[in-house]
Structure formats: structure tokens, C-alpha cells
VEXDRENPA-156781 format. One line per field, with one value per atom (N, C-alpha, C): residue number from 1; chain; x, y, z; residue in three letters; atom name. Coordinates in Angstrom, 1 decimal, always signed. Layout:
! residues N
zavo: c(NUM/...)
fimar: c(A/...)
u: c(X/...)
v: c(Y/...)
w: c(Z/...)
lumfi: c(ALA/...)
drengu: c(CA/...)
This chain:
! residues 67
zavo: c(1/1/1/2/2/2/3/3/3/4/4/4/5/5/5/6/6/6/7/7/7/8/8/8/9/9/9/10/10/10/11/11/11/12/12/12/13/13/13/14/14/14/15/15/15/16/16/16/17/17/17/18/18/18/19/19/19/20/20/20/21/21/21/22/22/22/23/23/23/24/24/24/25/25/25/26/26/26/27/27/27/28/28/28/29/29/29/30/30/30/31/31/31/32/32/32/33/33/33/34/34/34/35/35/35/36/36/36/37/37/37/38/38/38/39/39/39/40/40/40/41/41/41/42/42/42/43/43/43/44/44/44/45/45/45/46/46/46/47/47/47/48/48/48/49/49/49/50/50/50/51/51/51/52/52/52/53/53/53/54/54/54/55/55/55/56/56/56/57/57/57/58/58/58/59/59/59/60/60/60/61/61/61/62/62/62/63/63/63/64/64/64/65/65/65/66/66/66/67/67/67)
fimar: c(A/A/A/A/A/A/A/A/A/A/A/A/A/A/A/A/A/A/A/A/A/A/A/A/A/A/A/A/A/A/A/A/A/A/A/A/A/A/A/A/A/A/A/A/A/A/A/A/A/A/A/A/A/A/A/A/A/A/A/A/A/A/A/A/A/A/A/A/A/A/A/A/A/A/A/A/A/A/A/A/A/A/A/A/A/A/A/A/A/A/A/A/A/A/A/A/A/A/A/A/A/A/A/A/A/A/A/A/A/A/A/A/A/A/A/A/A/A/A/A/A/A/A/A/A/A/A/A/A/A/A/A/A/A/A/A/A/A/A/A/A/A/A/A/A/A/A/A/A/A/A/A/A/A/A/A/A/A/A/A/A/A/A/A/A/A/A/A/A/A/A/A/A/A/A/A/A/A/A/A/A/A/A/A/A/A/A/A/A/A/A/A/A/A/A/A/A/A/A/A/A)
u: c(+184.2/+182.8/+182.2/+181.0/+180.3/+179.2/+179.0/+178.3/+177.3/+176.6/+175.0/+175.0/+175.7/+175.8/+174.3/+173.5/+172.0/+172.1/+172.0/+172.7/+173.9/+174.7/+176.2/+176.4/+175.3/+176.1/+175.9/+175.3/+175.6/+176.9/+176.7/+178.0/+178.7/+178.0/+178.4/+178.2/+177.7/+177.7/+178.6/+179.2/+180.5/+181.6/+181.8/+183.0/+183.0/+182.0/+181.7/+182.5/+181.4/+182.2/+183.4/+184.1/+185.8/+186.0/+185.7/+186.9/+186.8/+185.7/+185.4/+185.4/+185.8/+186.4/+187.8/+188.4/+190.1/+190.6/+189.7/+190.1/+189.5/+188.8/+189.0/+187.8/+186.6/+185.1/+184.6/+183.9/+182.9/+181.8/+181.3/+180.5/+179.2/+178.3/+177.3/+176.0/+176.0/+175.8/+173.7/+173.4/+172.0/+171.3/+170.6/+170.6/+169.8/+168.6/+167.5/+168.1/+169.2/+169.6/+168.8/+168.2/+167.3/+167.7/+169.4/+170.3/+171.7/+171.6/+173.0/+173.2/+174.8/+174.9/+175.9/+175.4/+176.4/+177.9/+178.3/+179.6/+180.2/+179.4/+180.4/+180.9/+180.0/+180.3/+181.8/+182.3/+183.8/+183.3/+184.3/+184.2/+184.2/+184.9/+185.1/+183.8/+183.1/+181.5/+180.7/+179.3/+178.6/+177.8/+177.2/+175.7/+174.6/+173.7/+172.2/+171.3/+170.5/+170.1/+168.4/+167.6/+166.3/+166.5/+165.1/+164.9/+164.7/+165.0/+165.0/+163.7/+163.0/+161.9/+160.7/+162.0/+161.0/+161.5/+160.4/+160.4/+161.3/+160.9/+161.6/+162.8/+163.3/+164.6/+165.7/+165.1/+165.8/+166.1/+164.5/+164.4/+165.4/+166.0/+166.4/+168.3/+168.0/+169.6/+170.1/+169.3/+169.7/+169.6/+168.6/+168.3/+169.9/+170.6/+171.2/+172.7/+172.7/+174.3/+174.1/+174.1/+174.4/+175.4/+176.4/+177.7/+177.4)
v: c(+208.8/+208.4/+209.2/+209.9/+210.4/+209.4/+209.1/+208.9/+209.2/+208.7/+209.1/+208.1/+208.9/+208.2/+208.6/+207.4/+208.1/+207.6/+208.6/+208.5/+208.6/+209.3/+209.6/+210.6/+211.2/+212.1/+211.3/+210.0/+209.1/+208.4/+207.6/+206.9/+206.0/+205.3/+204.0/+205.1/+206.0/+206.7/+207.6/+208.2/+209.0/+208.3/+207.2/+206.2/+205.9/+205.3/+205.3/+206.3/+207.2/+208.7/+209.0/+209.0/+209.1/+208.0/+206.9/+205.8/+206.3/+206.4/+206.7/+208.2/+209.4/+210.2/+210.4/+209.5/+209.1/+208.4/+207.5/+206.8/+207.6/+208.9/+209.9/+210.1/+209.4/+209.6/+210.8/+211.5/+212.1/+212.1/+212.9/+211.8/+213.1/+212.5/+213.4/+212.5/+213.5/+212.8/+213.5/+212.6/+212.9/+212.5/+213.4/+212.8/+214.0/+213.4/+214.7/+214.8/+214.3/+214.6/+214.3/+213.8/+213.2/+212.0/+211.8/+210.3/+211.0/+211.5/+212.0/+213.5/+213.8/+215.2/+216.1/+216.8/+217.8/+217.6/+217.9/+217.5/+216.5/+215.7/+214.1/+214.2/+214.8/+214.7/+215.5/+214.5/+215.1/+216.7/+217.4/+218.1/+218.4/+217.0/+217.7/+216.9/+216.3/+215.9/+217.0/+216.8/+217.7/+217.1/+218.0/+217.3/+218.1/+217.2/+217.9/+217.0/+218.4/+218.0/+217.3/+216.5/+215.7/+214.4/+213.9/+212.5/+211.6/+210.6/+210.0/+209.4/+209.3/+209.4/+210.4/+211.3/+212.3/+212.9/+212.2/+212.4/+213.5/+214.7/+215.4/+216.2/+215.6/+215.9/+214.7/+213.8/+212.9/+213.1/+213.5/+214.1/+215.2/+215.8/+217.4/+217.0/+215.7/+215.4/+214.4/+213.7/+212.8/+214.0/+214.7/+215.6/+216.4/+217.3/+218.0/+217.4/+216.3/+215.3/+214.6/+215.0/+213.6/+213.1/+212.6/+212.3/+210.6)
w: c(+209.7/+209.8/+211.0/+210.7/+212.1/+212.6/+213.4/+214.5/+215.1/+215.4/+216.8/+217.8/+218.9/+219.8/+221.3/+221.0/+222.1/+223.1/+224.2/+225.7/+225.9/+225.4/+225.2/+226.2/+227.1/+228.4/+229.6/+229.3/+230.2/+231.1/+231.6/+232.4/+231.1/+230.7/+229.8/+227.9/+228.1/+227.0/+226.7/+227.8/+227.6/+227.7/+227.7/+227.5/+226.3/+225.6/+224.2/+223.7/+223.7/+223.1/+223.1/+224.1/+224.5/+223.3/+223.5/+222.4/+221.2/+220.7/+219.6/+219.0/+219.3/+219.4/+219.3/+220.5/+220.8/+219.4/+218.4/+217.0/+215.9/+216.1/+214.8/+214.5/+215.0/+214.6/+214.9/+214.0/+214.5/+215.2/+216.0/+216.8/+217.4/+217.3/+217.5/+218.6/+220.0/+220.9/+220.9/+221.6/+221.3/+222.9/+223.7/+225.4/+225.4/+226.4/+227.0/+228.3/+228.8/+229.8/+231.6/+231.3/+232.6/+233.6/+233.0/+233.7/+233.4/+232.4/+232.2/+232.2/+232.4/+232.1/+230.8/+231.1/+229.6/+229.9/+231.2/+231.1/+231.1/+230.9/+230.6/+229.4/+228.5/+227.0/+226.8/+226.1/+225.4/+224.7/+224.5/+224.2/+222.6/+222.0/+220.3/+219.7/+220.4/+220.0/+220.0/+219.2/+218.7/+219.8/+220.3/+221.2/+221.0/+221.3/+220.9/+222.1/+223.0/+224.0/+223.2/+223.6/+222.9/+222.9/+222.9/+223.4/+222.0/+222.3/+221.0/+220.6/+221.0/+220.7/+220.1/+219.8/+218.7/+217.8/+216.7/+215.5/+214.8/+215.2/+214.7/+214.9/+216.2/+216.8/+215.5/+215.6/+214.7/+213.2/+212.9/+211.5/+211.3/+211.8/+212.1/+211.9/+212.9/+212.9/+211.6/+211.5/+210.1/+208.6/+209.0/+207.3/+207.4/+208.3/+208.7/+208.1/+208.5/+208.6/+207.9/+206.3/+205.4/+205.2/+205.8/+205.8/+205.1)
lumfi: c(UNK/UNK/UNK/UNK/UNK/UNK/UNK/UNK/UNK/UNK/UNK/UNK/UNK/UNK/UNK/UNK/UNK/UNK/UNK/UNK/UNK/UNK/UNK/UNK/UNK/UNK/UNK/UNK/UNK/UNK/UNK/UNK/UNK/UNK/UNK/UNK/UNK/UNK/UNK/UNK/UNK/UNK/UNK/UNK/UNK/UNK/UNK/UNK/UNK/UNK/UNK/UNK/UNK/UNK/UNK/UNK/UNK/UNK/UNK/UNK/UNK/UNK/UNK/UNK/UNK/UNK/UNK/UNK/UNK/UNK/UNK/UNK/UNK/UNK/UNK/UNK/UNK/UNK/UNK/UNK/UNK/UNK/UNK/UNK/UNK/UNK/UNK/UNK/UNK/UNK/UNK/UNK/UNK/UNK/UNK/UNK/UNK/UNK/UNK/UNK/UNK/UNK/UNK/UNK/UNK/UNK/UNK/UNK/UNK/UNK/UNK/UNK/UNK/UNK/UNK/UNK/UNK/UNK/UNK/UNK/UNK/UNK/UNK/UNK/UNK/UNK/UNK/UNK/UNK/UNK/UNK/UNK/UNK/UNK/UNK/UNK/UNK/UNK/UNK/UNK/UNK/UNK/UNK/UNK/UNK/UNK/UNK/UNK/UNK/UNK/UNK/UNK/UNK/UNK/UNK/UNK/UNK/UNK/UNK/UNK/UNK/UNK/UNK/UNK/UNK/UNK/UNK/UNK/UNK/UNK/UNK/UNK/UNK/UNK/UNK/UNK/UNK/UNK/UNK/UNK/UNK/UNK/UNK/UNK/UNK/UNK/UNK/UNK/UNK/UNK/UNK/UNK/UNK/UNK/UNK/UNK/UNK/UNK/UNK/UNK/UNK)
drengu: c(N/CA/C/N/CA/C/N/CA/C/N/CA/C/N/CA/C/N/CA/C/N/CA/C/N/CA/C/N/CA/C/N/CA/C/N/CA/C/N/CA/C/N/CA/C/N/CA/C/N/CA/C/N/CA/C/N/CA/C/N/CA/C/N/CA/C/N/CA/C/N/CA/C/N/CA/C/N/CA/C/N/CA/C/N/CA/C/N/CA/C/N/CA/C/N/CA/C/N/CA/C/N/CA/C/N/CA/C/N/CA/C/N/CA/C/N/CA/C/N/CA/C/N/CA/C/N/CA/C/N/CA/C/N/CA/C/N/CA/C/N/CA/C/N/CA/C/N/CA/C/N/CA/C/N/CA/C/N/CA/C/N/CA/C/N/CA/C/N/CA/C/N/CA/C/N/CA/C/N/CA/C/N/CA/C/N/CA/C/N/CA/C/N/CA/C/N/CA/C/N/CA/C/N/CA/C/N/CA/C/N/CA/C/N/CA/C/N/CA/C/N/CA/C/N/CA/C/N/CA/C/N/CA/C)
């Protein structure tokens, strides 16, 4: 199963990511980075720097990943 994990280069969002990663998920992390950082994020997650509040960052990742 893949995933959208929003705020995932966060503190409480890169633990997320680790578990769910560590049990086989795909996982695609989504963070404008303004609290969090790039290197928290695990590395076998997809990340995409943008805020979730726009439209077409979202549009872009849902059209993209029809899983």
C-alpha cells in the first residue's frame, strides 16, 4: 500500500514514516519544511517538498500515484 504521510519530516512525522516503511509501505512524504527537516525523512520514502494546502501540489501527487 502507498501512503501520504503530511508533515513526515517532522519530529512525530518521521517516526510515522520509519514504522510504516519498517512494515513494507510505500510511503510518500509531503512537508514545506518550515518545522521539519529533509533529513529526518527515511530514505526509501519518496518526498515532495509543498504545503498541503495547495491545490495543485496535491493534484500533482494524487494524479501521479494511482496506486
Amino acid at each position: 500500500m502507498k501512503l501520504l504521510v503530511t508533515g513526515g519530516a517532522g519530529y512525530i512525522g518521521s517516526f510515522m514514516v520509519n514504522a510504516l516503511v519498517s512494515r513494507g509501505d510505500g510511503v510518500v512524504v509531503l512537508d514545506n519544511l518550515k518545522r521539519g527537516h529533509k533529513n529526518a525523512v527515511n530514505e526509501s520514502a519518496e518526498f515532495i517538498e509543498g504545503d498541503i494546502s495547495d491545490e495543485n501540489v496535491l493534484s500533482s501527487i494524487f494524479s501521479e500515484r494511482k496506486e
